[in-house]
VOGU-3710 file (C-alpha; in Angstrom, 3 decimals, decimal comma):
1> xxxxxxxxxx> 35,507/30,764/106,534  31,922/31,561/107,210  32,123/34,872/105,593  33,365/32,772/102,590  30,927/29,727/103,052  27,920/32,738/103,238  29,118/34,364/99,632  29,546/31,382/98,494  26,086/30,371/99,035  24,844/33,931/98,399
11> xxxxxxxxxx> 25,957/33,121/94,572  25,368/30,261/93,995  21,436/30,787/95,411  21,589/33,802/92,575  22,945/31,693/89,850  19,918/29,373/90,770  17,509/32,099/90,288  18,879/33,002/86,993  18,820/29,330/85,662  15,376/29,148/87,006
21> xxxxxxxxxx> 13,933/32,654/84,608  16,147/30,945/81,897  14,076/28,153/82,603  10,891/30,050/82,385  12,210/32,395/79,139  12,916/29,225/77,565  9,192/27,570/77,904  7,583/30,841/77,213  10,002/31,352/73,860  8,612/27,632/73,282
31> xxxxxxxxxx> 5,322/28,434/73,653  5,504/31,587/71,278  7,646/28,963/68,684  4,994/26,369/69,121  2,540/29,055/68,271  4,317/30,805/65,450  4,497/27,242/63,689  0,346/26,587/64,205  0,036/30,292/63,158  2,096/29,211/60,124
41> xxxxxxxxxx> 0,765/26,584/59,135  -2,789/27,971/59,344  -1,767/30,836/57,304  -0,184/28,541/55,001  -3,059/26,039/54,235  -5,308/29,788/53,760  -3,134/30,449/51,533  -3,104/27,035/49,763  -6,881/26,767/49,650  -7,275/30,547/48,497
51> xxxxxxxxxx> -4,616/30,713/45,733  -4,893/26,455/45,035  -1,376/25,661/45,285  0,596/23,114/46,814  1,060/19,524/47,011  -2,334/18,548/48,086  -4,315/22,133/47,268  -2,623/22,423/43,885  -2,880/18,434/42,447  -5,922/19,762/40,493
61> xxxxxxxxxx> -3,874/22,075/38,601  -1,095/19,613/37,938  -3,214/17,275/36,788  -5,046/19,718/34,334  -1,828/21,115/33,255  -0,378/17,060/32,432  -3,667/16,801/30,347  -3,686/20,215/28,429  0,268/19,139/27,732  -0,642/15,434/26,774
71> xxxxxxxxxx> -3,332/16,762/24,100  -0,915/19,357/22,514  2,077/16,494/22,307  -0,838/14,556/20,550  -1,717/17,331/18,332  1,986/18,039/17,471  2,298/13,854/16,635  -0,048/14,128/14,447  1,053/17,046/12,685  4,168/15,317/11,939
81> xxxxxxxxxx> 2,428/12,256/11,261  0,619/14,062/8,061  4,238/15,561/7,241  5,523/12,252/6,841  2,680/10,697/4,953  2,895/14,223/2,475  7,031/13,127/2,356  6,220/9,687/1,642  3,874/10,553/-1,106  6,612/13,075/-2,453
91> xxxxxxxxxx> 9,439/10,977/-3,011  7,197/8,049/-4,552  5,731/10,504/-6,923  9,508/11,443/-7,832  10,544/8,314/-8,289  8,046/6,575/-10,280  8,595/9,581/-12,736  12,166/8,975/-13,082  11,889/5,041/-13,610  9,001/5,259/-15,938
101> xxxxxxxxxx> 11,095/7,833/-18,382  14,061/5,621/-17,577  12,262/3,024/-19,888  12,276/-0,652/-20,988  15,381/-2,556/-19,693  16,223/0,281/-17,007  17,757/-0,782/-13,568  14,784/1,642/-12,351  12,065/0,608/-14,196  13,152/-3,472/-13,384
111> xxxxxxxxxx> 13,033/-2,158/-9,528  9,722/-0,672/-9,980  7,867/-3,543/-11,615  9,269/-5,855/-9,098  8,352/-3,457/-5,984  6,231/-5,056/-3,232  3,532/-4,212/-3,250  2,872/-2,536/-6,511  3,621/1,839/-6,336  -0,155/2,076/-7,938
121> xxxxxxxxxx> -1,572/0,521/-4,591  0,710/2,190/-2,290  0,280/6,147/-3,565  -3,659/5,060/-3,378  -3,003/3,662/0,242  -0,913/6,913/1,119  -4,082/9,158/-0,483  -6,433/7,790/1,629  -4,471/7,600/4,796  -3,569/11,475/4,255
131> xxxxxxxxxx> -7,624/11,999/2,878  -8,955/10,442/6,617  -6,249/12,171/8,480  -6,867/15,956/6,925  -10,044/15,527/7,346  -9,296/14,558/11,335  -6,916/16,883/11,853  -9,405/19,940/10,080  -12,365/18,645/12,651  -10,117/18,894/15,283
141> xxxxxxxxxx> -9,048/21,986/15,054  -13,013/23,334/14,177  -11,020/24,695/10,841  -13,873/24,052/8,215  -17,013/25,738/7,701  -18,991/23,299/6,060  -17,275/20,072/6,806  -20,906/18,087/5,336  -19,388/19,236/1,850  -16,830/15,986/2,108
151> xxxxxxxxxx> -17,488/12,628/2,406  -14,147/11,274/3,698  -14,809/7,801/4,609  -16,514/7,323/0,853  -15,385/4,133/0,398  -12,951/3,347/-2,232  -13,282/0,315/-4,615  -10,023/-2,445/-4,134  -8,499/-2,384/-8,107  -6,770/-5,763/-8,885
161> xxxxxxxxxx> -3,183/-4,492/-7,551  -1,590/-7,517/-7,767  -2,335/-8,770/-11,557  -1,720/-12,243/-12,420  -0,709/-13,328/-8,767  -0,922/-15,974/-6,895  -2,861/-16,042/-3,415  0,315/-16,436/-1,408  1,733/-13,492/-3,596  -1,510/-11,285/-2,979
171> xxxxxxxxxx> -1,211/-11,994/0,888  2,131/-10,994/1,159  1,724/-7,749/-1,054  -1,166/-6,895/1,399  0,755/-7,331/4,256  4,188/-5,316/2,888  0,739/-2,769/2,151  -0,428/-2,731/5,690  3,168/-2,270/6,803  4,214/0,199/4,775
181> xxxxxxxxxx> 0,887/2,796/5,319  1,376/2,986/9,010  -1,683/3,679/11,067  -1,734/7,076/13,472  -2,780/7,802/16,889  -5,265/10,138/16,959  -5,701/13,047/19,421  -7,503/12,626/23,113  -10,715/14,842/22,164  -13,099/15,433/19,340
191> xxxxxxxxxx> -11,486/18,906/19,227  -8,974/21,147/20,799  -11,893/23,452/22,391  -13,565/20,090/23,706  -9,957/19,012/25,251  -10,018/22,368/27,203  -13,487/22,404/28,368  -13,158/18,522/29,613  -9,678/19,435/31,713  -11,852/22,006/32,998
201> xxxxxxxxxx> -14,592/20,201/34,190  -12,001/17,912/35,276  -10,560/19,889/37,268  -13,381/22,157/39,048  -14,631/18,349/39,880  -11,624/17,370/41,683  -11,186/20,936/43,032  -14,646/20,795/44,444  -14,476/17,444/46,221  -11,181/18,526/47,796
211> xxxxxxxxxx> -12,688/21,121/49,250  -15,590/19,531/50,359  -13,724/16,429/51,828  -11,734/19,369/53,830  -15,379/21,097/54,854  -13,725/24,290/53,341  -16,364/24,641/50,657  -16,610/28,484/51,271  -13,383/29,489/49,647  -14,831/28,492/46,564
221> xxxxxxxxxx> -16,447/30,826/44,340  -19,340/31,054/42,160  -17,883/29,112/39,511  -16,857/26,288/42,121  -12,927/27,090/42,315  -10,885/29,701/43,743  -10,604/32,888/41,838  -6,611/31,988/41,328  -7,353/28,466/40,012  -10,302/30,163/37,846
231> xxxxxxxxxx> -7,431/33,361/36,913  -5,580/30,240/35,557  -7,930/28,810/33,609  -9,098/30,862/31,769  -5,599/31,985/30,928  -4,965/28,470/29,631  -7,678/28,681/27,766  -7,092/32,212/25,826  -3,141/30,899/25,285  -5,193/27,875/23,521
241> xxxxxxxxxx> -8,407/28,624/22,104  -7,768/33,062/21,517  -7,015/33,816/17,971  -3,362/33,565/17,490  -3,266/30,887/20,044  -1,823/27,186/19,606  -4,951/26,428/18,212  -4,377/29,068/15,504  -0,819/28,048/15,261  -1,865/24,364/14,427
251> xxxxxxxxxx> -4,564/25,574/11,917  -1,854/27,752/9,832  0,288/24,809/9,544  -2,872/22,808/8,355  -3,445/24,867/5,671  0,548/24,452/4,559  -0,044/20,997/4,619  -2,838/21,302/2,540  -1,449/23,998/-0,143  1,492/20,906/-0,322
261> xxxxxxxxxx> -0,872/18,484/-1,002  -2,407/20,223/-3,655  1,150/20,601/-5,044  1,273/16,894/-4,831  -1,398/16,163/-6,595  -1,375/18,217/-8,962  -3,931/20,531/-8,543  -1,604/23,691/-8,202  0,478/25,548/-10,033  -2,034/26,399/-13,122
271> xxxxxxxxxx> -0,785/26,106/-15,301  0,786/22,511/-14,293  4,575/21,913/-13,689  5,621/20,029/-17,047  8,572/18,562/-14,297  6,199/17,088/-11,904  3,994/14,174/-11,961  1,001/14,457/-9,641  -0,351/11,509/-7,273  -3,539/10,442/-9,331
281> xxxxxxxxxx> -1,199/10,477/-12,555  1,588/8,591/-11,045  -0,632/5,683/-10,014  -2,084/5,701/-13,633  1,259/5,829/-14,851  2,552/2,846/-12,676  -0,342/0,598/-13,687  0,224/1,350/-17,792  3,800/0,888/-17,148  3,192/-2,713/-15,409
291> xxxxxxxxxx> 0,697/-3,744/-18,153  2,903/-2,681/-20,854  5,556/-4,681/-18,913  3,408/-7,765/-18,312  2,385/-7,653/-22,380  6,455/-7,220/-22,988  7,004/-10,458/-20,844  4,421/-12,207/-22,203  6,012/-11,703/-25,968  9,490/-12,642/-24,991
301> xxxxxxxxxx> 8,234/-15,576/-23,764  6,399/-16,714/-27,128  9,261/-15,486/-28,976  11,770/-17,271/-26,703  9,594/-20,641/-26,882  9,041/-19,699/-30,923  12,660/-19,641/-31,416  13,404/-22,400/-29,555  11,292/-24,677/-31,973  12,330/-22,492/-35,023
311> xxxxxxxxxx> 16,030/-23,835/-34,177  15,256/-27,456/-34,229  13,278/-26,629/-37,536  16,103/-25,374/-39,295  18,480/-28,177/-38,288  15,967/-30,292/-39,883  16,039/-28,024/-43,200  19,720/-27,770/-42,956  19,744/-31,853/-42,818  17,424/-31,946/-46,219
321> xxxxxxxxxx> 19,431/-29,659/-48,052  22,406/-31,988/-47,386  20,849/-35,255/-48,207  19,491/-33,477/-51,575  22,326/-35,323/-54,322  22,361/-34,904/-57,851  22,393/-38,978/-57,914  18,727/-38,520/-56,632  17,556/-37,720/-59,853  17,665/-40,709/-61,411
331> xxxxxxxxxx> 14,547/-43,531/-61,846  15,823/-45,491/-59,607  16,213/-42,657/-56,660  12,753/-41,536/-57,040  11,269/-43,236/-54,044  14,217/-41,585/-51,557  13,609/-38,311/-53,472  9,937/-38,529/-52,602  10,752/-39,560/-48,966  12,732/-36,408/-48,701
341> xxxxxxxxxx> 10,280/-34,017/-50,522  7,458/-35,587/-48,285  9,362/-35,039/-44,961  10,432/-31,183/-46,042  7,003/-30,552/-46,866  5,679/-32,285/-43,407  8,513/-29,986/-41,980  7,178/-26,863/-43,815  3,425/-27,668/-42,773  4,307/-27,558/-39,056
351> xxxxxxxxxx> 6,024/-24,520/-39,493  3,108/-22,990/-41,103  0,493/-24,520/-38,314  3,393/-23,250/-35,399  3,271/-19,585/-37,277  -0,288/-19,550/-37,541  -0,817/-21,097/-33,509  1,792/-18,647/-32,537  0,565/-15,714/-33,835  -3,651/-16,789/-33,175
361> xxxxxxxxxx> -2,062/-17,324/-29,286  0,139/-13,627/-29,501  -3,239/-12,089/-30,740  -5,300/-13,926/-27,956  -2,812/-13,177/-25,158  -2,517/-9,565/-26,218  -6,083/-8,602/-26,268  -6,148/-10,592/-22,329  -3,743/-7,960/-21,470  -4,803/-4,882/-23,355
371> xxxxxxxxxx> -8,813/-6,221/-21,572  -7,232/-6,179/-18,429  -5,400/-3,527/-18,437  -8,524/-1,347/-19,363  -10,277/-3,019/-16,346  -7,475/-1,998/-14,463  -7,239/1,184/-15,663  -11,283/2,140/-14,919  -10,826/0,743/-11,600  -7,895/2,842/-10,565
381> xxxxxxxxxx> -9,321/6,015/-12,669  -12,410/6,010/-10,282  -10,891/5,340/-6,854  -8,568/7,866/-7,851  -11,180/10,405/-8,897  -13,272/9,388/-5,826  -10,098/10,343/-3,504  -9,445/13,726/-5,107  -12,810/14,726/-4,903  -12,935/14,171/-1,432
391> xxxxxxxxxx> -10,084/15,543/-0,201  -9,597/18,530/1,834  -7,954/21,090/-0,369  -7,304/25,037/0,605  -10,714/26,459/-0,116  -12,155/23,968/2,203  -10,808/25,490/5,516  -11,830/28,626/7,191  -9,985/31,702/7,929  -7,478/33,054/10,293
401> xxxxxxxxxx> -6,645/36,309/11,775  -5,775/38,908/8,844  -7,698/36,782/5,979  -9,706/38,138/3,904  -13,278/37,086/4,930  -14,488/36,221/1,268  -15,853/32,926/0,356  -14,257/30,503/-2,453  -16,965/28,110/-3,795  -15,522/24,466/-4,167
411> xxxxxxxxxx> -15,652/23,487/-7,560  -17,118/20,314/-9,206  -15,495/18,014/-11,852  -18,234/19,209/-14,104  -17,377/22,901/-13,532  -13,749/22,063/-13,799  -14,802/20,962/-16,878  -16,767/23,654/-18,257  -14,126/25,786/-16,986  -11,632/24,630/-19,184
421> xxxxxxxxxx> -13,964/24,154/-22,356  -14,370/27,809/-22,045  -10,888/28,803/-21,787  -10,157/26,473/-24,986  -12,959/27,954/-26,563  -11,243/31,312/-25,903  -7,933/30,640/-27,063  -9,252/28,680/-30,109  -10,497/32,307/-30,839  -7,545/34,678/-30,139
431> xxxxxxxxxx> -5,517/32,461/-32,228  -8,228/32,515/-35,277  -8,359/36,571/-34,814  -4,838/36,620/-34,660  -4,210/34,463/-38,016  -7,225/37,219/-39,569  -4,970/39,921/-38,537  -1,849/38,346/-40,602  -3,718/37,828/-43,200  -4,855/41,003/-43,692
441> x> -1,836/42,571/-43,409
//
């Protein structure tokens, strides 16, 4: 029993010794784990402030990446803002053409004389929404040489769109106005390139007090951020601002929008679509067609009221024909014969004075339309002349990559003009040389 109780004790005395290095290994492997993880995490924020990445390290990034994504959603928005306004401005172009050749009496027409408020006012409205928001849009995007050449905000005279109308009736076509020429959030920044250079100063800003308030200022270099950070940067800024870029991207499309808008008003093909009726001439067209149909209303009624009276006249004729008997032309009729000659003669009178009223007030009322619908007409002739003249068209913008680099002059009414004098003058010629030629032979 005591050589058992002594090997007994002789192991368990070595198991003790073994749990006691286990006991050691295990604190030491602590230690070296406790020391890995500070080593870690060292190496980790080094990394972190070197490269400027992470949750805290990288927030300036994030934040300059939400901004450079918030200005391109804007840009896009209002890219499809103009493409909406240029749709809008389509399809009322189309369909003022089709109800003014549908004519007098015409489901159409009816529908387009009783449209609130009147097309004439709207296509203006339209013009000078897309006029302000080219001209935005072309500043934005730094895509016009000489952007002093336009006056976009030239103000525009108000024409009398609502003719004949009562104040309740104006203020209710100027609301369905407002509501129907929907306003448009513009972008964050005067331009794209401004947009990039404020998320950059943005974000060297917050970069540089997050490195001070960590007393790491030395990891930043000479342009106040880490070389990554600075790497990425200016890699945001070539995808942007480089040719080809999204700024270059944007401009193209621009200059689509603009070659449609020339097709919308008219100003392209050369010569003009026979098929198409421009802007400008469409609100022209809408005002003559109103006038005419104001002038048309205004006849009906005299005619209706005319015929009306002209009704009761003949009943009255009808009645003296009747009471004319042969008995009435004896002596002793004579005074019921004159009676009945005196009232048919006070009957013709007042037909004569209604013919003569009628026609003095058809006259009258005629010349009050034709008046205002000249005033009308002058008004709407300008505004619209001011608005195509300062609108950004194609040979306003610059250039992209693979242009040619030569410069168009933007012409002048007057050298529109002169233009087109010449090429009459011209033709006027060929075709006398070519009658000469037939003669002779």
């Amino acid at each position: 029993l005591e050589v058992l109780a002594k090997s007994i004790d002789a192991a368990v005395a070595t198991r003790v010794a073994a749990i006691d290095a286990l006991a050691e290994r295990q604190v030491t492997a602590i230690g070296v784990e406790a020391e890995f993880v500070k080593a870690f995490k060292s190496s980790l924020q080094e990394l972190s402030l070197r490269e400027a990445i992470g949750m805290k390290y990288g927030a300036p990034r994030r934040n300059a990446q939400e901004r450079l994504r918030t200005e391109q959603t804007c840009d896009q928005n209002s890219k499809l803002f103009l493409d909406g306004l240029l749709d809008q401005l389509e399809d009322l172009c189309v369909s003022t053409r089709t109800a003014i050749q549908a004519g007098e009496g015409s489901k159409a027409l009816e529908a387009l004389m009783a449209a609130t408020p009147p097309r004439a006012a709207l296509l203006r409205e339209l013009l000078l929404a897309v006029r302000s928001l080219v001209m935005r849009r072309a500043e934005y995007l730094e895509f016009m040489p000489a952007p002093e050449r336009i006056d976009s905000a030239a103000p525009v005279s108000k024409a009398d769109y609502f003719l004949n109308a009562s104040k309740s009736e104006i203020a209710a076509g100027n609301s369905a106005l407002k509501a129907a020429v929907p306003a448009y959030t513009v972008t964050l920044a005067p331009t794209m390139a401004a947009a990039i250079d404020q998320l950059e100063e943005r974000c060297r800003s917050e970069t540089r007090k997050l490195y001070e308030d960590e007393g790491r200022p030395e990891l930043l270099g000479p342009e106040g951020v880490p070389d990554a950070l600075k790497e990425w940067l200016a890699k945001s800024r070539d995808d942007v601002l480089a040719p080809l870029g999204v700024r270059d991207t944007s401009r193209a499309a621009l200059r689509e929008q603009v070659t449609r808008l020339e097709r919308i008003i008219a100003k392209t093909p050369v010569p003009v679509d026979p098929n198409w009726t421009g802007a400008p001439a469409a609100c022209l067209e809408d005002c003559t067609a109103h006038a005419h149909h104001a002038a048309m209303r205004s006849i009906e009624l005299i005619e209706s009221r005319f015929q009306a009276q002209r009704a009761v006249w003949d009943a009255a004729r009808a009645k003296h024909e009747a009471a004319l008997r042969p008995q009435m032309g004896r002596p002793d009729a004579a005074a019921e014969r004159e009676a009945l000659m005196a009232a048919e003669k006070a009957r013709c009178d007042e037909v004569k004075a209604a013919v003569k009223a009628v026609r003095s007030t058809l006259i009258d009322g005629q010349l009050n339309h034709a008046a205002s619908f000249v005033s009308t007409l002058r008004d709407q002739t300008s505004a619209v002349l001011l608005i195509v003249d300062t609108l950004v068209l194609s040979d306003d913008l610059g250039y992209l990559p693979g242009d040619e680099m030569i410069e168009k002059k933007r012409k002048s009414l007057k050298r529109l003009k002169k233009a087109q004098r010449r090429a009459s003058a011209e033709a006027g010629r060929g075709a006398d040389g070519g009658e000469a030629a037939g003669e002779e032979e």
